[in-house]
N, C-alpha and C positions, 0 to 999 in steps of 0.2 A: 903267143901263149893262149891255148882254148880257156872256156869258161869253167872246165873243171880243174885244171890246173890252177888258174886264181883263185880257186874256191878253196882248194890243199892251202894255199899260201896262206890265206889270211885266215884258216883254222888253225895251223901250225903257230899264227903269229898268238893269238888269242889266246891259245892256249899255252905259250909259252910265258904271256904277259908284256909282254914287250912291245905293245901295239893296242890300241882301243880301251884301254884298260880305265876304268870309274874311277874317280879322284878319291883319293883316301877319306873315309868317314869323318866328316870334323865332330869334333869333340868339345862343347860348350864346356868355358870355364864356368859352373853355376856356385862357384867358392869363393867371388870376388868380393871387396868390402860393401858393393852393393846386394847380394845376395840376390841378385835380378829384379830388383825391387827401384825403379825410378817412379817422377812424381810431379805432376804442375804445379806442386805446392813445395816446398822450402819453409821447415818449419824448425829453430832455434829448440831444441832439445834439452839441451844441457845446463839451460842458465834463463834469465828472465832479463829479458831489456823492455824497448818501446818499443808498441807494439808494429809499426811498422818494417823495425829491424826482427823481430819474432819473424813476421809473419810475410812472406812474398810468392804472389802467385803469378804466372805463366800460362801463358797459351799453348806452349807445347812441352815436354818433358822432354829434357836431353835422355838418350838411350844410349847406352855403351856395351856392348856384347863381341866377348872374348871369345874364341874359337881357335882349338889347336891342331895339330894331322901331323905329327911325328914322324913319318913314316912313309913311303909311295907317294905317288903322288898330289900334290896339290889341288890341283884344277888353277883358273886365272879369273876364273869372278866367282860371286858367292851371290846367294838370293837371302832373305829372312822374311819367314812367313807366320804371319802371326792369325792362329786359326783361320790355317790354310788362305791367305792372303797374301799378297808381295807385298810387305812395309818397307824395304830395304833395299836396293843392290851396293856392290862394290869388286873392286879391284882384290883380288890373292894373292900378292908376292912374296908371301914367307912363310915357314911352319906355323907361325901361330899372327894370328887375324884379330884387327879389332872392329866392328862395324859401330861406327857413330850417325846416328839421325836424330833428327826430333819427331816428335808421335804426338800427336794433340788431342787423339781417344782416348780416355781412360778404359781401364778396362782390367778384366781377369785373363790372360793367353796362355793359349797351348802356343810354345812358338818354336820351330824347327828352321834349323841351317841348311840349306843346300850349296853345297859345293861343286861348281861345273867347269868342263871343257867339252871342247867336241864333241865327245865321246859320249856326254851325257852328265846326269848329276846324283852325288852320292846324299843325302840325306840323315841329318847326326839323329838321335834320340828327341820325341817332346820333350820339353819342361814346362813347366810354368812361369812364366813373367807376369810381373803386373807393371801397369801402368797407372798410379794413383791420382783418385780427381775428387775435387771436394764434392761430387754429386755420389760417390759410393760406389760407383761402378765398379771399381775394382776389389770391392768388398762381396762375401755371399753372404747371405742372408742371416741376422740377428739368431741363435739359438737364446730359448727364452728362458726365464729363471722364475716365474707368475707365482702368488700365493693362491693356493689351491682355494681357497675361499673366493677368488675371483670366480662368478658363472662366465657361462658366456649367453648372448642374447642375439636374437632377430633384431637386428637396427634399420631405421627409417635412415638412408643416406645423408638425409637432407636436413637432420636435425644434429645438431651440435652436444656432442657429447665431449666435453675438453677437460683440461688438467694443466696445473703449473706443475713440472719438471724444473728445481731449483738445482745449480752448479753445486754448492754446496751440501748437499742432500746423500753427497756421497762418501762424505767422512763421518760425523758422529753418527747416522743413521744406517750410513752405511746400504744406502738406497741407490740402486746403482739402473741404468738404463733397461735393461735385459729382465730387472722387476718389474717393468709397466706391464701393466692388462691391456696391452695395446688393441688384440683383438675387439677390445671396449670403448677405445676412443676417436675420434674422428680430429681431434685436433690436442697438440703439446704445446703450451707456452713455453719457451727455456728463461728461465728466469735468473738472474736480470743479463742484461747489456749497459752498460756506463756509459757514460758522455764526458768527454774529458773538457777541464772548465772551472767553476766554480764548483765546489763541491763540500762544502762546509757542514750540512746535515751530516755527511758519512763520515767527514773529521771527528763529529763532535759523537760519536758513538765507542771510538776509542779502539783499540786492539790494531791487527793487520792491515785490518780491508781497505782505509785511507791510502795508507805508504804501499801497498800494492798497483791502488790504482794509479797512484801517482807516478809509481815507474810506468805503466802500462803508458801513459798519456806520456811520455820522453820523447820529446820530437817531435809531437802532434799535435795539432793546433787543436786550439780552444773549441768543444761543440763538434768532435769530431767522433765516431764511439769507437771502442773498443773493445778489448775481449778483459775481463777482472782477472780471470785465475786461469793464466795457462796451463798451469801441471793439471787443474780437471778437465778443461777444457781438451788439449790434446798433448799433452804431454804424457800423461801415466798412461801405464800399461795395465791393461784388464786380460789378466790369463785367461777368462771366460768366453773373450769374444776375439781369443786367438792371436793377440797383440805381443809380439816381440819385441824385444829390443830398436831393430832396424826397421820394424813398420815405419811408413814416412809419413802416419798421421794415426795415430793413438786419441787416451782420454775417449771425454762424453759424447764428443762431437762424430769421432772414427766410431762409435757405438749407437751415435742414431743415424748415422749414413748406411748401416748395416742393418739398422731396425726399417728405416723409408726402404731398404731391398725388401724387406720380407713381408712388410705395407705401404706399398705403392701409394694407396690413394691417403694416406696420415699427413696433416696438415702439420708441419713443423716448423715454428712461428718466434722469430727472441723478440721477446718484452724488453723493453728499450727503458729505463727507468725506474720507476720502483718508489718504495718510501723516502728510503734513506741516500736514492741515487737521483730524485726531480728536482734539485737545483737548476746546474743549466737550463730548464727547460723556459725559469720565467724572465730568461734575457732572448728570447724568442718572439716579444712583441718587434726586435727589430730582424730585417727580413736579411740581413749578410750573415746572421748567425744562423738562420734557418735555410738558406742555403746552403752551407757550409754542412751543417748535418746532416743536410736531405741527400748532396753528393757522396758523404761518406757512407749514409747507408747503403746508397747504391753500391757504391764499392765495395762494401761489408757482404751484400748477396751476391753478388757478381763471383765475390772468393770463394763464398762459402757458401753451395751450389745447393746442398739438403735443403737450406731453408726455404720456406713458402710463402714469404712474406713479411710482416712488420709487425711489430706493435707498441701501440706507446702505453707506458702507466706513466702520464702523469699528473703527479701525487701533489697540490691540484691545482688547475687553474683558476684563478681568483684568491688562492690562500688558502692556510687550515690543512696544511703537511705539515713535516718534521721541520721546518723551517719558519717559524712566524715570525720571523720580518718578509717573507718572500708573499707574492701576490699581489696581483691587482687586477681588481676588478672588472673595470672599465676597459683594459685592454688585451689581458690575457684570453678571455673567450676569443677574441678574431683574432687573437693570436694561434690560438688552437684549430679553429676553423681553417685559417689562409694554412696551418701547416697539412692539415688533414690533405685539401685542396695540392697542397706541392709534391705531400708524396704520393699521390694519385697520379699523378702527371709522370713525375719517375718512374712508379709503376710498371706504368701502362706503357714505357718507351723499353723497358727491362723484358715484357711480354711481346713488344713487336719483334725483340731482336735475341728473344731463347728461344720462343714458342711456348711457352709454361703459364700458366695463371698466379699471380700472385697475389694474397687477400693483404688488406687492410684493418686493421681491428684494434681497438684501443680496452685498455681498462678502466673505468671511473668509479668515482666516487655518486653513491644516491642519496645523499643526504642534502637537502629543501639548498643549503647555503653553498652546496659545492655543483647542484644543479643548477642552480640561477645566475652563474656565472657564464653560461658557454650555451647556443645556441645549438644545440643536438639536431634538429632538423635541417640545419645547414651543411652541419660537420655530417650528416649522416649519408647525405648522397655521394660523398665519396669512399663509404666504408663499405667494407664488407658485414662487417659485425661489433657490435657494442659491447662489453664484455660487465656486467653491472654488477659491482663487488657489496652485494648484499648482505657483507658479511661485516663484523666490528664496531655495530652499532651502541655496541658498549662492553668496556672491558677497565680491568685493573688499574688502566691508568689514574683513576681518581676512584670516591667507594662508593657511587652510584652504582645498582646493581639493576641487570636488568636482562632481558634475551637477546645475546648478540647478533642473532642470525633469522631473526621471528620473519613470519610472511608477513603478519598482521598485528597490531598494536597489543599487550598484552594485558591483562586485568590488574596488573598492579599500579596502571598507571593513573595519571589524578583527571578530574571531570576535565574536558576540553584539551588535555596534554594531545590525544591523538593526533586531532586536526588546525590543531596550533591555537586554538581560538580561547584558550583558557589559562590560567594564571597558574606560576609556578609557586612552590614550598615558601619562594623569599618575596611573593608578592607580583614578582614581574609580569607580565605579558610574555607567553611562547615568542620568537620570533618564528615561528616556522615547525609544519608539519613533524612529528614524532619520525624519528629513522626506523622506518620500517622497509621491509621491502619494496612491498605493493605501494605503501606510499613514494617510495622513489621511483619506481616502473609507472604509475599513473603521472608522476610528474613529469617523465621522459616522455609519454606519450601525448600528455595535453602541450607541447611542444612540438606534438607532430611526428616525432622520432618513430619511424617504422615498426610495429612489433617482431616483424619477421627479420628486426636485425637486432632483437634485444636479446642477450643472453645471461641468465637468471646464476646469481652466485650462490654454492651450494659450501659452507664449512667443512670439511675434514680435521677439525680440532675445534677445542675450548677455553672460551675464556675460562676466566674465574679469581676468586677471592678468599683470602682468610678471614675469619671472625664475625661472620653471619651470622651470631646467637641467634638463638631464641627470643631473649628480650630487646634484640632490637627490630623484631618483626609485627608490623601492623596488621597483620592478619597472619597468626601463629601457621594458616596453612600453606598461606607465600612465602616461600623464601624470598622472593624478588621483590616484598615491602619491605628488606629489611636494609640494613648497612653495613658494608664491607670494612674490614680493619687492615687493607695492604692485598699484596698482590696472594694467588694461589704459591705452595709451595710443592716442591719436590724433588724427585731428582731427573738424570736422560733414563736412566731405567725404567722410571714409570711414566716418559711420555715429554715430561716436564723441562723441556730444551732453554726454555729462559722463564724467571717468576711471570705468574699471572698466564701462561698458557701451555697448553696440553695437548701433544697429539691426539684424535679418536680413540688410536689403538693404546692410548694409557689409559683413558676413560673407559674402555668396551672390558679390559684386563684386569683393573682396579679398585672401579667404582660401581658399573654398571654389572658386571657379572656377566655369563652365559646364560643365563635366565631374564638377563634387562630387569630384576628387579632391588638392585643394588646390593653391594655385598661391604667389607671393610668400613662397616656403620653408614654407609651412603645409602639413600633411599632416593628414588629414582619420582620423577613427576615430568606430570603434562602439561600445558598450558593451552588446550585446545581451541579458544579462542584468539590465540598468538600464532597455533600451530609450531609450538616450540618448547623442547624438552628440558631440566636440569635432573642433573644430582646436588644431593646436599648432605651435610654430616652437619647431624645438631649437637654433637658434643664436641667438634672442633671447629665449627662455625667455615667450615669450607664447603667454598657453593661452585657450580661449575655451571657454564652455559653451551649451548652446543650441537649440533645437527647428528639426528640418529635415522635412522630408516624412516622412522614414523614421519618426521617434518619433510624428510628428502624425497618420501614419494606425496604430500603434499604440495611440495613446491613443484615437481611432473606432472604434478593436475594442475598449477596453476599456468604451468608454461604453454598449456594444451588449451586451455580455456581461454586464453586472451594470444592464443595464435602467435607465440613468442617466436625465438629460434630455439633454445634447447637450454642445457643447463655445463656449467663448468665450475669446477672446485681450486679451493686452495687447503692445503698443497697435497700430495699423490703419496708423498714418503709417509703421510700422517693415517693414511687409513689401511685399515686390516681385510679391503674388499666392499665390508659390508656399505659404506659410502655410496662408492662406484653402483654395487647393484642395485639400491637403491631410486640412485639416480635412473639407471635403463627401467627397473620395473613402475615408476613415477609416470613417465615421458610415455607407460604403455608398450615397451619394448620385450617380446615373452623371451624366455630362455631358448637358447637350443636344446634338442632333443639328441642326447647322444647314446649313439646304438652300441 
């Protein structure tokens, strides 16, 4: 037979079909109960156990993809290619194909089936698959929800502009991830992280949050932490940031894995602790309890791939938290220090084997009795950053009135109270310098403690008090020589989330006015010598203390002046912007210019 004669044949066969013909187009089932959606995390959805029955992660994601071809032929292997890659091969022996592997990239995919023999290979439609990883990967980037009174600003990299992000912050406030002014921050604390243990401060506050944590700690050894509130954490669903049903990681956490997408370089950091959660911490003078932690955090970042790190509040060592029988003196500082010291070491064995930087960074207490406990220049060389909670230097709890958040001692106080050297109302002797800021940042520093890792705490809310007459003020034009009759009141509408404290944004709405010069009988003052502002109402003896623009770009000239690290606030859901800007135009940080 010549060469034109084979050429007739096998055009005849071709075109008959009968011969070389392309394996019928597979047709991804994308209607399966996975909805193409697998995941190295396994997260309990429907219900609340302990959290290591919640919560289990993996190094690969099992992958299951359905492929059907009705019709002509098969082919006898298949390829799966996930943007344009071979993740896959396998065998064809039926109308309808399952391909099973594991995939250990997270990720967002175009992924196509090829179907072949001989002849070649037919190729189904893209879809999308994901592949979910607690680093976000498989997330696009956060769309944002910001109050327009947020600017935006030229920022120095290298200075710290932070914020507490609280779990809770997203029910009555109803402040949710996608509100940050993230373009404004360079670091989020998520506040808090538990330790499962002793825990009797958050018992004895009463409500949920006890028997929550309690299940959470089911199965998990003492000093291990965990996650408080799964439904915020990752269980609820935010229609906003595109959360389904069958997403395989929801809540706060699937919402700042999607905000680290859309800011890379944002420091996302859980505070470990807290007021009502540093129990455990002072059974940490022995060192099998602080290993025990120190491994869990590990495994805590290891899962939960967003975060950048650590941080502890604890609430304090030496004594003088929500706990007074808890503290001690003599052993809790190297207790603090050797912990600092172990999770530097974890660390830095976490960054040999990701490639990633992780910080270090604590929150303390400035006040003379909770600094004199702990060796800050020793603890400090294993830190990244000091985080000095400059703020609740007096509030409602008793009717001492005074500037909760002042840089500098304020005029109402008595000769010698400043620098401790002078005798109290009842005759005593101060034990110790007045809580002032500066006074606690000169203490950290006459310690040694680096400025370039101290970072200055700035209020987003106010104390405050009822019954601050008139007649009980020593100098009719201070309020802050008078005395307080019980906590502030009010309601969540104007600010007022428990007695005796106020968001900003109920003070800026309430008291202070659009003009800052008090409105609803409040009259507005300065304490410039304190560097710290109140409202007062002389006919219902309500006084409020509190950080406004004025003090906040005060304290950015003090952070500049003594060569600190930068400034961070508590908390983020509490201010209306004007906080946040404050803080960049303080620090020297100008606006952007937008065309």
């Amino acid at each position: 037979m010549n060469r034109m004669t084979l050429y007739a044949v096998y055009l005849s066969l071709v075109i008959s079909g009968t011969a070389l013909a392309l394996p019928t187009v597979p047709r991804v089932d994308i209607y399966g109960s996975n909805n193409l959606q697998f995941s190295k995390i396994q997260l309990l959805m429907e219900s609340t156990s302990g959290y290591h029955q919640m919560v289990k992660y993996f190094n690969s994601a099992d992958v299951m993809i359905k492929f059907n071809q009705w019709s002509g032929s098969t082919g006898d292997h298949y390829k799966v290619y996930f943007d344009g890659l071979v993740v896959a091969t396998g065998t064809i022996s039926g109308r309808q194909t399952t391909a099973s592997f594991q995939y250990s990239k997270g990720g967002l995919y175009q992924m196509v089936v090829e179907a072949c023999d001989a002849s070649g290979c037919s190729s189904s439609e893209p879809v999308e698959l994901v592949v979910a990883d607690t680093d976000g990967s498989h997330l696009k980037p956060l769309a944002m929800n910001i109050d327009p009174n947020n600017k935006r600003y030229n920022s120095d990299p290298n200075t710290v502009v932070g914020t507490y992000f609280v779990e809770w912050g997203i029910y009555g406030r109803d402040y949710t991830v996608d509100n940050l002014p993230v373009d404004n921050l360079t670091h989020i604390l998520y506040g808090f992280i538990p330790i499962c243990g002793p825990n009797e401060s958050l018992k004895s506050v009463g409500g949920n949050s006890y028997n929550a944590l309690m299940t959470a700690c089911r199965g998990v050894p003492d000093y291990e932490v965990v996650i408080h509130d799964p439904w915020a954490a990752f269980q609820k669903p935010f229609p906003q940031a595109g959360h389904r049903y069958s997403s395989p990681i929801k809540g706060n956490y699937a919402m700042l894995m999607a905000l680290k997408k859309r800011n890379p370089e944002l420091k996302i950091i859980p505070s470990i602790g807290g007021w009502t959660l540093s129990d455990p911490f002072f059974d940490f003078t022995t060192k099998s309890n602080r290993d025990t932690f120190v491994d869990s955090v590990k495994r805590f970042l290891s899962t939960w791939k967003f975060y950048d790190g650590v941080d502890i509040d604890w609430e304090f060592p030496g004594g003088g938290g929500a706990a007074p029988n808890l503290g001690d003196p003599v052993n809790d500082g190297p207790a603090y220090v050797a912990l600092m010291r172990e999770l530097r070491v974890m660390l830095d064995e976490l960054e040999a084997s990701t490639g990633r930087t992780y910080e270090l960074t604590s929150a303390i207490g400035v006040g003379y009795d909770k600094i004199e406990d702990v060796n800050y220049k020793d603890a400090a060389q294993y830190m990244d950053y000091i985080f000095a909670m400059t703020y609740d230097f007096y509030g409602a709890w008793n009717n001492v009135v005074g500037h909760q958040t002042a840089i500098y001692c304020g005029k109402f106080m008595r000769l010698g109270q400043c620098d401790g050297t002078g005798i109290d109302e009842n005759g005593e002797p101060y034990q110790g310098p007045a809580y002032t800021s500066d006074n606690g940042i000169q203490l950290l520093l006459e310690q040694g403690a680096p400025p370039s890792k101290l970072v200055l705490g700035v209020a987003m809310y106010g104390r405050g008090w009822e019954g601050v007459i008139p007649d009980s003020l020593s100098n009719p034009s201070d309020p802050m020589t008078g005395v307080g009759d019980g906590k502030l009141k009010g309601s969540p509408m104007q600010g007022v989330w428990e007695s005796g404290v106020i968001d900003y944004k109920g003070v800026k709405a309430y008291m202070l006015g659009p003009n800052h010069q008090g409105i609803n009988g409040f009259e507005y003052g300065y304490d410039a010598q304190a560097q710290a502002p109140w409202v007062w109402n002389r006919e219902s003896g309500a006084l409020v203390t509190f950080d406004d623009a004025r003090s906040v770009k005060a304290k950015g000239d003090y952070v500049r002046r003594l060569g600190l690290a930068g400034l961070f606030s508590w908390e983020i859901d509490a201010d209306n912007g004007d906080i946040l800007n404050a803080m960049h135009e303080g620090l020297g940080n100008s606006p952007e210019v937008v065309n």
